[in-house]
C-alpha positions in Angstrom: -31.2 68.1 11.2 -30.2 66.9 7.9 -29.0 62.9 8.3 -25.7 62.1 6.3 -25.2 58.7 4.8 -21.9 57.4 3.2 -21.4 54.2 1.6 -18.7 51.8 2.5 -16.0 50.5 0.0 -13.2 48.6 0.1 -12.1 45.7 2.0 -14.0 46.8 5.1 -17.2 47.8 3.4 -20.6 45.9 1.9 -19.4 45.9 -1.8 -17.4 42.9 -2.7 -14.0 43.1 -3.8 -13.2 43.5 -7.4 -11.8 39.9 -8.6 -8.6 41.3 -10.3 -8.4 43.4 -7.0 -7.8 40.0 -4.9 -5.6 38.5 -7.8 -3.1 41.7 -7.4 -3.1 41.3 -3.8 -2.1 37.6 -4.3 0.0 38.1 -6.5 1.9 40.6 -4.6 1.9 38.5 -1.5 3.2 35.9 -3.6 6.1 37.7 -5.2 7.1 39.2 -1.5 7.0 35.3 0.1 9.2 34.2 -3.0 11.9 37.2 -2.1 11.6 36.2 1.4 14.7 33.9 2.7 13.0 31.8 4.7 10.6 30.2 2.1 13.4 28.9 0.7 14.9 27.9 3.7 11.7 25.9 4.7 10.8 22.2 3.6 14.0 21.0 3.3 13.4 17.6 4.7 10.5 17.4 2.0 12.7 18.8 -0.5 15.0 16.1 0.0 12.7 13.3 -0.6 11.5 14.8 -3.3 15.1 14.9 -5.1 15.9 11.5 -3.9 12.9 9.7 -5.3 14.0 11.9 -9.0 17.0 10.5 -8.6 15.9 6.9 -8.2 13.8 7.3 -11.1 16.4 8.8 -13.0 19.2 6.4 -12.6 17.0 3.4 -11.4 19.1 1.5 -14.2 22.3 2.5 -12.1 21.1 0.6 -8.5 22.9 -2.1 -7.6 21.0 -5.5 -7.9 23.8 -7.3 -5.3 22.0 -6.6 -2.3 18.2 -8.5 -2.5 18.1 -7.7 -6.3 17.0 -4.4 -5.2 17.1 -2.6 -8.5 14.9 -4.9 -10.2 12.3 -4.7 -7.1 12.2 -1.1 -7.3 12.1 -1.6 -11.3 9.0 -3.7 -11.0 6.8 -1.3 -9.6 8.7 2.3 -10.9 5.6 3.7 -12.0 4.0 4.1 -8.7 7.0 6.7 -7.3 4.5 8.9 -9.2 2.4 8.7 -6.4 4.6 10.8 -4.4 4.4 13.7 -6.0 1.0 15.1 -4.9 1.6 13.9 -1.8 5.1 15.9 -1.3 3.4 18.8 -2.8 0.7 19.3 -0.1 3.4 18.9 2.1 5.4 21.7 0.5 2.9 23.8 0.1 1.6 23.1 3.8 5.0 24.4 5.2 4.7 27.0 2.2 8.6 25.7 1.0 9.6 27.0 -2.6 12.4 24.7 -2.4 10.2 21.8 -1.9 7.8 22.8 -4.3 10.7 22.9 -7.2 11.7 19.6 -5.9 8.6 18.3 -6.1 8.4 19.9 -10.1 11.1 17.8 -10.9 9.8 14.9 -9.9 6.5 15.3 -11.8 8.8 16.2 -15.0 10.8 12.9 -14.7 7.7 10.9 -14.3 6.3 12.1 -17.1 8.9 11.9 -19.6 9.4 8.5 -17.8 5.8 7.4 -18.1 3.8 10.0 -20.2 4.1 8.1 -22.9 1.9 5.1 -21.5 -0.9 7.1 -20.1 -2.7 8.1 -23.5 -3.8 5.8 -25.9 -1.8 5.0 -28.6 -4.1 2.2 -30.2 -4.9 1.8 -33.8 -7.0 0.0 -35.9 -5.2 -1.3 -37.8 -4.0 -5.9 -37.6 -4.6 -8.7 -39.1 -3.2 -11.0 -36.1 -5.0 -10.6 -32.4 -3.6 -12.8 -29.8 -4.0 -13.3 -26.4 -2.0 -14.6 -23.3 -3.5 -16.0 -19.7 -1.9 -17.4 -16.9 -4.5 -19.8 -15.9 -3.4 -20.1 -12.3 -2.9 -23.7 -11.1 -5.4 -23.4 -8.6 -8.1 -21.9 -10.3 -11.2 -23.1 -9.0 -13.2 -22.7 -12.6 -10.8 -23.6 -15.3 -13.7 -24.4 -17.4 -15.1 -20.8 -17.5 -12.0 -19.6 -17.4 -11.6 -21.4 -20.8 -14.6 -19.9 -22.4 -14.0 -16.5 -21.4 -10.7 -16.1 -23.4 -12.5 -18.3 -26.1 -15.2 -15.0 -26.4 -12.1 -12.7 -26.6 -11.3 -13.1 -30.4 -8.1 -13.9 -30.5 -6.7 -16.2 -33.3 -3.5 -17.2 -31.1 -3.8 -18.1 -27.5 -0.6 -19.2 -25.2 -2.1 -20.4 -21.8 0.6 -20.6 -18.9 0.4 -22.3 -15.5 -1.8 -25.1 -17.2 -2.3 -27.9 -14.4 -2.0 -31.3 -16.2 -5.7 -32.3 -14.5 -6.7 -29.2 -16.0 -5.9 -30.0 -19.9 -8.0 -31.9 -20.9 -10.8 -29.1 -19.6 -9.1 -26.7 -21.5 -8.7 -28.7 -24.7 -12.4 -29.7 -24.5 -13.6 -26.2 -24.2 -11.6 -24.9 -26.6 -11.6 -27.2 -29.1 -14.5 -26.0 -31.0 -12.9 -22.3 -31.2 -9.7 -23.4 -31.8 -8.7 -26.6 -33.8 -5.2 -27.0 -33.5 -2.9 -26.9 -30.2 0.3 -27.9 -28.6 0.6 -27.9 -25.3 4.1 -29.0 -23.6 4.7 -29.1 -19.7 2.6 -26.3 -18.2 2.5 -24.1 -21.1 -0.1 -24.0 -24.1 -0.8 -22.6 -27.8 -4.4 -22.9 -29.3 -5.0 -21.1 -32.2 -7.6 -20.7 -35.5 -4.0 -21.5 -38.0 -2.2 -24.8 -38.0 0.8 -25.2 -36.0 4.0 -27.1 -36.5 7.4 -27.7 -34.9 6.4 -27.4 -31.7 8.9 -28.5 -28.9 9.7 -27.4 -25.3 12.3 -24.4 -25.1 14.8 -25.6 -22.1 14.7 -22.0 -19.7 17.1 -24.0 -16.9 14.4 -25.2 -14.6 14.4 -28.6 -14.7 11.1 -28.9 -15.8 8.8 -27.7 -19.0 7.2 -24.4 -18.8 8.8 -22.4 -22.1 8.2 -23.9 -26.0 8.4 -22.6 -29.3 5.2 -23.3 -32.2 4.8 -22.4 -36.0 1.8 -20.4 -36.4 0.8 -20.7 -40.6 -0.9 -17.2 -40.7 -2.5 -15.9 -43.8 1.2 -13.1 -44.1 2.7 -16.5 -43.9 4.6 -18.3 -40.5 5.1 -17.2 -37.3 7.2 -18.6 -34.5 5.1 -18.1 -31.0 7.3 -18.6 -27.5 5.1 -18.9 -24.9 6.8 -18.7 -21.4 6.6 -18.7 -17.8 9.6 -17.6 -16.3 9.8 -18.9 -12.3 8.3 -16.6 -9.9 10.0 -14.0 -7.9 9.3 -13.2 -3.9 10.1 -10.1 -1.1 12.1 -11.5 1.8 12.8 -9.7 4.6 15.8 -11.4 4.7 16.6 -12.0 1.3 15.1 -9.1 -0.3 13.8 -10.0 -3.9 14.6 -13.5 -4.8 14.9 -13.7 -8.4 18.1 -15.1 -9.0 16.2 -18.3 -10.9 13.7 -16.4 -12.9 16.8 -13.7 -14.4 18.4 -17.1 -15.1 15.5 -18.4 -17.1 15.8 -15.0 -18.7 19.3 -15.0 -20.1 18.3 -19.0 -21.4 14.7 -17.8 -23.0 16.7 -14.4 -24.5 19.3 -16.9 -26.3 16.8 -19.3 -27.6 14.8 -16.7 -29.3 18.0 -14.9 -30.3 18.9 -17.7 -32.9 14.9 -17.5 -34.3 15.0 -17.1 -37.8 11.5 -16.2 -37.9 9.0 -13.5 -37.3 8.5 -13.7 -33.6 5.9 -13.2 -31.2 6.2 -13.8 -27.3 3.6 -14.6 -24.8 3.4 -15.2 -21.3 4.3 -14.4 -17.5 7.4 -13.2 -17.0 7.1 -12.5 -13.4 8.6 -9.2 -14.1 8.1 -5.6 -16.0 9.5 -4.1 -18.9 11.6 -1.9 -16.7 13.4 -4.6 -14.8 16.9 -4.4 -16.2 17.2 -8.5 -15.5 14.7 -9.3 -18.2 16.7 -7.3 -20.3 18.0 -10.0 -22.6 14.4 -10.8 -24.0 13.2 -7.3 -23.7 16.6 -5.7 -25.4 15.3 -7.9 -28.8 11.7 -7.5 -28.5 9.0 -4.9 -28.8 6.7 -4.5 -25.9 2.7 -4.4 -27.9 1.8 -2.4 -24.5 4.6 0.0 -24.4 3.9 0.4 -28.6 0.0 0.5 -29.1 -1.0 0.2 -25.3 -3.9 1.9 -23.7 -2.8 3.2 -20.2 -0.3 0.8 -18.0 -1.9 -2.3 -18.9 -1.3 -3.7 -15.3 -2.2 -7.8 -15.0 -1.1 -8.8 -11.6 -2.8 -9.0 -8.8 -6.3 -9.5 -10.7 -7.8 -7.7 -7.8 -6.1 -4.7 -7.6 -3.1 -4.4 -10.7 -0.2 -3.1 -9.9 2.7 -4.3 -12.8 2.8 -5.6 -15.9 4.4 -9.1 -15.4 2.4 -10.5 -18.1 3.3 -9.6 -21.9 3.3 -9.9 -25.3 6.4 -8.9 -27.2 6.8 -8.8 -31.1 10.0 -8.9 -33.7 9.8 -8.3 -37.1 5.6 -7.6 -36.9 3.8 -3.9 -35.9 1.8 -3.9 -33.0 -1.4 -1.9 -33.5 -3.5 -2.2 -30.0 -3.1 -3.7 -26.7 -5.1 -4.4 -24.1 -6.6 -6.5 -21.1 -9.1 -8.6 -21.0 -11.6 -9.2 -18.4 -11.1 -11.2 -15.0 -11.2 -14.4 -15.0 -11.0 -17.1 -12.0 -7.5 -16.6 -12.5 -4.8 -14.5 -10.1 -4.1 -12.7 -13.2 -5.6 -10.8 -15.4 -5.7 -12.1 -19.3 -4.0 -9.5 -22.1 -4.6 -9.2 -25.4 -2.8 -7.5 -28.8 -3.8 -6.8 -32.2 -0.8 -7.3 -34.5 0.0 -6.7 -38.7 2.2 -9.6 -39.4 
């Protein structure tokens, strides 16, 4: 008796399924799950965070700084909200939510035109002008190499902050050979490859030195160079974020600087980010080199593991072309670094 043998297709069969076969079913399953109530009634709860962290980015100017200065705490570390997003979309696509999934859109869209713009690298090449700025950390158990390794970064302008007065005279002998001419005053520092003049302490309400103000004679002619260190800032349980002294020292620094009839570049720790609405009377006057010609965040604090951008240099009246950091030192922070075109 003749034997009769049939080949299997289709899902159930030995043949594999065409590719644009399984995209069609997909796609249809898709488009039914999207007409389907329920997905939309699903993920609220994730929905919900999702809109609420847009919203704080959105209108993080708008929160109130009364309670614990928490709109300049949030402000200080904005960027990171970004990290929500792919963690909010596993969760809405885990409880397969199209709500939450929109919400979660939105939030990628607001951190991107919030942020985009610092994540590529807008460097040039461009500057006649590098400078860099350091805080040396008052404790740092290697000041002298410390010393020389912003010495090897190039820079024709260097503002040291958090200089420990035992520590000077390291700092002066090391980089004295680089750098013939300096002012230091209080805890702050300028050495640089150009002569300086009119150098004098800038009164930031602390009681103590740790702003001034230098002449720089560059080749495009002078330069006035603030280097500051605004007071530091900390998270209370019970106070929240104390910073009531530092956005004090702000509004002093922002007025100095304000009557400068020169070019201006600023260096230093400002124990606080561009976003921080506080610093806002230096930063409303001054161009950020990292914001301009920066490549990626820039983060300087902790050295370890950078999270914000509390260190800076800021120009008026002069083009920023790069900026960047430089390597860790024995410092808590890291050093930063800017080519300018004065």
């Amino acid at each position: 008796m003749a034997q009769a043998y049939v080949t299997e297709t289709g899902n159930g069969g030995s043949e594999p399924e065409p590719s644009g076969s399984r995209f069609r079913r997909r796609l249809s399953r898709l488009a039914r799950e999207v007409k389907d109530p329920a997905t939309w009634r699903r993920g609220l709860v994730v929905a919900g965070v999702a809109l609420l962290i847009a919203l704080v980015m959105i209108l993080h100017a708008e929160l109130p700084n009364d309670i614990g200065n928490t709109g300049s705490l949030i402000e200080t570390f904005l960027p990171w909200l970004g990290l929500a997003a792919p963690v909010l979309l596993a969760a809405a696509l885990w409880r397969r939510s199209a709500t939450a999934v929109l919400a979660v859109l939105l939030v990628a869209a607001v951190w991107v035109n919030l942020f985009g713009g610092l994540v590529t690298d807008k460097s040039g090449s461009g500057g006649n002008l590098m400078v860099a700025s350091h805080n040396v950390d008052a404790d740092n158990p290697d000041p002298r190499g410390t010393a020389a390794s912003v010495a090897r970064s190039g820079a024709d302008v260097l503002a040291l902050t958090e200089l420990k007065p035992s520590a000077v005279p390291v700092y002066e002998q090391v980089l004295a050979q680089t750098y013939p001419y300096h002012a230091v005053e209080g805890t702050v520092g300028v050495w640089s490859k150009f002569p300086l003049s009119s150098s004098t302490a800038v009164d930031i309400k602390m009681g103590w030195t740790r702003a001034m103000r230098t002449t720089v004679e560059t080749r495009r002619g002078p330069v006035a160079v603030y280097v500051a260190h605004l007071p530091s800032v900390r998270v209370k349980l019970d106070a929240g974020f104390t910073a009531n002294q530092r956005d004090n020292s702000a509004e002093a620094l922002g007025q100095a600087m304000a009557r400068e009839q020169l070019r201006v570049i600023l260096m230093g720790d400002l124990n606080g980010t561009m976003n921080d609405r506080a610093l806002s009377p230096v930063t409303s006057q001054m161009r950020s080199t990292q914001g301009a010609a920066g490549d990626g965040f820039g983060f300087s604090w902790p050295a370890q593991f950078p999270m914000a951008r509390i260190d800076q240099i800021m120009v008026r009246g002069i083009r920023p072309e790069a900026s960047w950091t430089l390597p860790r030192t024995g410092s808590d922070h890291l050093p930063i670094a800017a080519r300018l075109t004065v």
